[in-house]
N, C-alpha and C positions, 0 to 999 in steps of 0.2 A: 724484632726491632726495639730498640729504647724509647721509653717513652717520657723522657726526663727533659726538665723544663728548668731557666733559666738558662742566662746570655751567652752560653754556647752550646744551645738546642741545636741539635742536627750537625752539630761537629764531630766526626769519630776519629777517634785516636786508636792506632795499635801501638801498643806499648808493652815494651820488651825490656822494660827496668826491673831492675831488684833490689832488695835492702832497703833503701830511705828515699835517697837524694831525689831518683827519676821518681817510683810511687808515690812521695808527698807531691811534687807536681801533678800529676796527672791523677792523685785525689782531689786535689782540686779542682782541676776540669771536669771530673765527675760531677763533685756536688754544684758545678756552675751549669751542670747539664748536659755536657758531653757523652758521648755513648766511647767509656773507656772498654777496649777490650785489650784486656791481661792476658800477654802469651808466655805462658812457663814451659820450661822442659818436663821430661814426668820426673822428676825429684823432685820439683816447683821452686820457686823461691824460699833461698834460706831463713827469711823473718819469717817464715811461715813457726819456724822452730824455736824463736827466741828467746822465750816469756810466755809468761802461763795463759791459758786460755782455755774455753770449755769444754775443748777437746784439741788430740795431736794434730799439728799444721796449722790452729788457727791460734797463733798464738795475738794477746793483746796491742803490740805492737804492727804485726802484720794488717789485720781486722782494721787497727783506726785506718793505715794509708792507703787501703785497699777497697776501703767498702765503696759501695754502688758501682764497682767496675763486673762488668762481665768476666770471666775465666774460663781461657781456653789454654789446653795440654797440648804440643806439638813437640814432636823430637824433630828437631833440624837438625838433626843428622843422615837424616832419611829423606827420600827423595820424596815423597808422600808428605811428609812433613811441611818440606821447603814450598811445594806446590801450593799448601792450603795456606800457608804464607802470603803466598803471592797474588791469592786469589783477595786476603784480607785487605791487602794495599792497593789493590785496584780501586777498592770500595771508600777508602781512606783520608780526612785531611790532614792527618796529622801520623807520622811514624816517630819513635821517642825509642831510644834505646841506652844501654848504661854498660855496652859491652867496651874491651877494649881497640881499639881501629883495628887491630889485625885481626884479631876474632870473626867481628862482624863483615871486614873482607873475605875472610876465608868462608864466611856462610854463605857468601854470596847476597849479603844485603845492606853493603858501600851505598854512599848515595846516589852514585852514578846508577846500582843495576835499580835502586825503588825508583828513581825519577825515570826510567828508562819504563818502569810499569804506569809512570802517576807522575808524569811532568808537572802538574800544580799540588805535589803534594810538598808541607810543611817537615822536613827531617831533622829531628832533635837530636845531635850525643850528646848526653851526659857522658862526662869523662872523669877523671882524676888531675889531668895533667893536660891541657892543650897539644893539638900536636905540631904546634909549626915550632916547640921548643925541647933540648936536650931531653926533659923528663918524661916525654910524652907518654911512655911505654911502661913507665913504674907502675907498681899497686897503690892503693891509695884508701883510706881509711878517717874516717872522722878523727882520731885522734891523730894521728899524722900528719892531718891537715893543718888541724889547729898548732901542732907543734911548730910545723913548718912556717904558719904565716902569723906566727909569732905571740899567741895566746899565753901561753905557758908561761912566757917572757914576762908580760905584763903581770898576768896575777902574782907571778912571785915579786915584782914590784909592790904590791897591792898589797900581797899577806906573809910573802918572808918568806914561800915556798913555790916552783914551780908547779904546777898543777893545769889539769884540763879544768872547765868551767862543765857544770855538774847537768849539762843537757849536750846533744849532739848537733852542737851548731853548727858546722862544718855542713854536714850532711843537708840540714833543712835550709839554711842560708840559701845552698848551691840550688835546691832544692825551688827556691821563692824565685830564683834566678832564673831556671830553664823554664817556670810558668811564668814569666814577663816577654822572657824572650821569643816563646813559642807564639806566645798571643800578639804579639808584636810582630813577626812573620806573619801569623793568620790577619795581623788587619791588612801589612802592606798586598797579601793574594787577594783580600777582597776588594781593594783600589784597584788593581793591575792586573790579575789575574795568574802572575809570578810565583810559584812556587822558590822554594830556596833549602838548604842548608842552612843548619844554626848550628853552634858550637858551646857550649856552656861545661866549664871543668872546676871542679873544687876549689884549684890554689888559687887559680888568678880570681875565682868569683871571693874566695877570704881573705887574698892580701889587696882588693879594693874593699872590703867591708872593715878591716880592719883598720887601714890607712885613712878613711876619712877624716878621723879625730886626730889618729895618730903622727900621719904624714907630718903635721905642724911644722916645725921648724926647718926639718929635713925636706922641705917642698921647694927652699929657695938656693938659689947659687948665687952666692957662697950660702952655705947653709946658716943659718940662727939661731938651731938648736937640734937637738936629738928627737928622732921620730916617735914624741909619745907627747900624749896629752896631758899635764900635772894633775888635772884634778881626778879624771879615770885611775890612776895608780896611786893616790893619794893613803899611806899607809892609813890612816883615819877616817879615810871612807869605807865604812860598813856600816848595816844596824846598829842603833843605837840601844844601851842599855838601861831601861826605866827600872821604876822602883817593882816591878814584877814580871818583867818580858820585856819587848826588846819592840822596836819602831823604827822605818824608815821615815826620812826628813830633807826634805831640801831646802834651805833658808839659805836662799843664792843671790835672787835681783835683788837690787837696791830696795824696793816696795816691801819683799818678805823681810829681807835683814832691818828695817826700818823698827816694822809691825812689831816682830817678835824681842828686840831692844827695848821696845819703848813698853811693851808686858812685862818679859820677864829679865831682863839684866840694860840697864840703864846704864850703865856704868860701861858698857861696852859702846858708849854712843861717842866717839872720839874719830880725828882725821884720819888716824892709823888703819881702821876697818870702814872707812865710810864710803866707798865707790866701789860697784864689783871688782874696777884694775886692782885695786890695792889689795884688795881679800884676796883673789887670784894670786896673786904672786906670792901667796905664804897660805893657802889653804887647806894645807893640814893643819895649820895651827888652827886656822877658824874649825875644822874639826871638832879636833880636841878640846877646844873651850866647847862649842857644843855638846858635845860628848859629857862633859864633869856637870852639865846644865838640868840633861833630862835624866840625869838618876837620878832628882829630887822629887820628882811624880811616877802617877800611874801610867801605864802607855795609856788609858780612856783617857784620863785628866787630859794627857798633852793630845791628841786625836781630837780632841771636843777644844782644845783652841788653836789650833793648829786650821781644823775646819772652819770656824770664825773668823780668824785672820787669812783665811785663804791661802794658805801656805801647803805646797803639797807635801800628803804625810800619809804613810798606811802600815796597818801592825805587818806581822812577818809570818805570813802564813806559810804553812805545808804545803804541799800540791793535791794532797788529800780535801783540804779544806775547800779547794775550789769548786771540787762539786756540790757546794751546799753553802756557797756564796751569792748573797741576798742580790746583787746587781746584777750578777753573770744569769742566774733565775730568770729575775724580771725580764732582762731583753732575749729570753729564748736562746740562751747557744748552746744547752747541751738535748738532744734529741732521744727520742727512745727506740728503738729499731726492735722487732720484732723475727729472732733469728731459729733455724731450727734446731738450734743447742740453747735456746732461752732468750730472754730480754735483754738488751744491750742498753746502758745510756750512753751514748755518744760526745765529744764536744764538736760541735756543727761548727754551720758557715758564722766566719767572723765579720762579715761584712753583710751592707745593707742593700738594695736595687729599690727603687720604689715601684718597678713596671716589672724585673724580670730578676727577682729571687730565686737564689741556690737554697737547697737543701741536702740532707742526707742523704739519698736515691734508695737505701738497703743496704744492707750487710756486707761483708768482702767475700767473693766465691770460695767456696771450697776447689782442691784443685782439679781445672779441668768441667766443672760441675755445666759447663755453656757449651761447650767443643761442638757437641752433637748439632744441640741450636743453631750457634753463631755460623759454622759450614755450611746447614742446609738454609740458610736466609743469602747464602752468597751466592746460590741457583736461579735466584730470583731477581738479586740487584743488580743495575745498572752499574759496569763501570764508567773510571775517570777517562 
């Protein structure tokens, strides 16, 4: 049995995801305390293979979204297979999958047949594509996501070329999605005692992510404007360039544009940029005059008044650099796990409990490495 603590202790999930989307959720319900168990086929999950790691299957990728989950190998193609399956869902509040609907009908594990084993169980798809719509049955990919709900579009707004944005947001968004959604099922079963279906797919979770800002104009009938935000696409929004590296800056309300006038350029104190409406409606130009401002310092110079006048501002790190960033340190969020291919630092839970803290639980399974455990503990448990 699991013996992991924080606010969903005693929660077990079987989870039949792969790649990103479904595994970043349900690492999360790991490190909140959940007892995840990882059911792969015997090939396992593709991230197993993606990126380097300290040995074949475990690759760095795999390891972050996977650690503290149990792993268990089952061919569901086998009768034998499907059985110990079923025996898992008995045991279960939670079943998460990332297959496509026909797939998982033809396994035999629709929601109709796991609630027919576990009427108050929680049943997550992750999908690609919703199915009450034309696409439902397409393949679906982080970069395709983004293409389709309109990323590409913007940045080449933005830098004069279409392009993905240099992390896999499609994936993790959807990913932050199925864990709201699940836990949001899991509270209305503990009011009611209801079990349900939940549905959570890529496109529709990134063309709501995208559209918050963007919708704008295009929200009203007759419309006002085109669906994007001016200052998100603003060709002169990016790093700025100092007199030796480069700084992020936002000198946007009225208070910072005040502060940093009345320092360093007075002369820009006039009606034409004096209210954020006015700045807004020409802010690339307020860019740009920023922009030709702070190549006159050092990035520290402008960082040490930038922090003074309380204006938010921070140099332009690597992702390398984060693990050796003095605040990320201080408040604890990278871990050190203790694995049998060596020492692992981790980045942990980003959030705080005062009563019932997440942590890392261990390592991500090698494949298969629980099967034997996880089976013989279901001789013992109670089912739903």
């Amino acid at each position: 049995m699991s013996d992991h603590q924080g606010p969903l202790k005693d929660v077990r999930v079987v989870d039949l995801t792969a790649m990103v989307m479904g595994p970043y959720c349900t690492q999360i319900m790991a490190d909140m305390g959940a007892d995840v168990i990882k059911v792969e086929p015997p090939a396992g999950d593709n991230t197993r293979y993606i990126s380097v790691g300290p040995v074949a299957g475990l690759s760095g990728v795999f390891i972050n979204v996977n650690r503290g989950k149990r792993g268990v190998m089952l061919d569901l193609q086998t009768a034998e297979g499907k059985a110990a399956l079923r025996s898992l869902i008995e045991t279960a509040d939670v079943f998460i999958h990332s297959m496509r609907a026909k797939a998982i009908a033809k396994l035999g594990f629709g929601y109709d047949d796991v609630a027919a084993l576990n009427p108050s169980i929680v049943y997550t798809n992750c999908y690609g594509y919703g199915r009450r719509g034309p696409d439902a049955d397409r393949p679906a990919y982080d970069d395709t996501i983004q293409a389709e709900c309109g990323l590409p579009a913007v940045q080449e707004q933005l830098t004069g070329e279409a392009s993905y944005v240099g992390t896999i947001m499609a994936d993790k968004v959807a990913g932050l999605t199925a864990l709201y959604a699940t836990t949001m099922a899991l509270f209305h079963r503990e009011r009611t005692g209801e079990g349900q279906e939940v549905e959570v797919s890529m496109f529709e979770t990134m063309a709501s992510f995208m559209l918050v800002e963007h919708a704008n104009g295009a929200m009203f009938d007759p419309a006002l404007g085109p669906a994007v935000y001016p200052r998100a696409v603003a060709p002169n929004r990016k790093p700025y360039e100092t007199k030796d590296g480069q700084i992020a800056a936002l000198i946007y309300n009225d208070k910072h544009w005040q502060a940093f006038i009345d320092r360093v350029q007075p002369v820009w104190n006039s009606p034409e940029f004096a209210t954020l409406e006015r700045r807004a409606k020409q802010i690339d130009t307020v860019y740009g005059l920023v922009a030709q401002t702070l190549k006159e310092r050092t990035t520290d110079e402008w960082l040490q008044l930038f922090r003074e006048l309380e204006i938010p501002a921070a140099a332009v790190n690597s992702p390398d650099a984060l693990f050796d960033n003095e605040h990320l340190n201080a408040v604890g969020l990278f871990e050190t796990i203790d694995t049998p291919h060596g020492r692992i630092r981790i980045p942990g839970v980003p959030t705080w409990f005062s009563r019932t803290p997440g942590r890392v639980h261990g390592p991500a399974p090698e494949l298969g490495a629980d099967t034997e455990s996880v089976l013989a503990e279901l001789k013992a448990q109670p089912r739903h």
